[in-house]
C-alpha positions as CSV (number, residue, x, y, z in Angstrom):
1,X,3.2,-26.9,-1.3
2,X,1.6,-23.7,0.4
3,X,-0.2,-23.1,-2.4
4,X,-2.6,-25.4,-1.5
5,X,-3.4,-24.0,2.2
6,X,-6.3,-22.2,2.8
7,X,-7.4,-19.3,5.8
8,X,-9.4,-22.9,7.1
9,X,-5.8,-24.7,7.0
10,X,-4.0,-22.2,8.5
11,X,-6.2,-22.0,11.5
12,X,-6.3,-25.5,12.1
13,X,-2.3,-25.4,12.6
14,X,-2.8,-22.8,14.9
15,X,-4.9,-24.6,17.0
16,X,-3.0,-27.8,16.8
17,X,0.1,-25.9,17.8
18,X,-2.0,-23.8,20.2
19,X,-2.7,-27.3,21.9
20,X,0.5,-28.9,21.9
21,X,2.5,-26.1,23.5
22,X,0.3,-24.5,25.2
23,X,-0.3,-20.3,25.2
24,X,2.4,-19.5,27.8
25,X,5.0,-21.4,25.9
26,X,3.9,-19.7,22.2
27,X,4.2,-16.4,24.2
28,X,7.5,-17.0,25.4
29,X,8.8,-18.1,21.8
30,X,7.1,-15.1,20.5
31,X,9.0,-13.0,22.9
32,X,12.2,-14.7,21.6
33,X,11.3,-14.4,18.1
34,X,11.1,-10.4,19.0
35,X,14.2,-9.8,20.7
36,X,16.1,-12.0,17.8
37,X,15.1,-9.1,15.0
38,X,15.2,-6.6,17.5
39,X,18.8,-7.7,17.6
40,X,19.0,-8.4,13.8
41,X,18.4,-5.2,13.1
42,X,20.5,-3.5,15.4
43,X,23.5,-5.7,14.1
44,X,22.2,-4.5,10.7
45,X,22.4,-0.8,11.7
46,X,25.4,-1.0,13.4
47,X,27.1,-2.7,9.9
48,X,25.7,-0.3,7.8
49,X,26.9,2.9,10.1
50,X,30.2,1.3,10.1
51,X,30.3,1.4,6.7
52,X,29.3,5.1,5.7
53,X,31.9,6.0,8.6
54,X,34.6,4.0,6.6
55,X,33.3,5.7,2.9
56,X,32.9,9.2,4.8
57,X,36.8,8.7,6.2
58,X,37.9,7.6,2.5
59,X,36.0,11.2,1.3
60,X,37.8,13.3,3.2
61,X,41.6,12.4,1.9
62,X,41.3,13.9,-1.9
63,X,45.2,14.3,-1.7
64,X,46.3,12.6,-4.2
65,X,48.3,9.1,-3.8
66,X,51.8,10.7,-4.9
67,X,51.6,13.8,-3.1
68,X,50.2,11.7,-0.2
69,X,54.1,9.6,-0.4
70,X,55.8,12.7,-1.0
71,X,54.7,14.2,2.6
């Protein structure tokens, strides 16, 4: 369906939308739309830091799983 959308279409839509909200309002979606993948990606890092912590933790104990019972 996008396929069919040219530069000429999508400036059109911006204007329309430009009209009907109004430039404060885009810039304050915008905004919005910014701090959401700010925070995506933060929640992303966090997740992935978390996880080398856990594989680094499970690298360290190379004792074996009997000798590890034993002590």
């Amino acid at each position: 369906m996008l396929n069919n959308i040219g530069p000429m279409g999508f400036i059109i839509i911006a204007i329309v939308i430009l009209v009907l909200f109004g430039r404060g309002k885009i810039s304050g979606i915008m905004g919005e739309v910014g701090k959401g993948i700010t925070s995506f990606r933060k929640g992303m890092d966090e997740g992935r830091r978390e996880i080398d912590d856990t594989n680094a933790a499970a690298a360290r104990d190379v004792t074996p799983s009997e000798e590890r019972d034993r002590v």
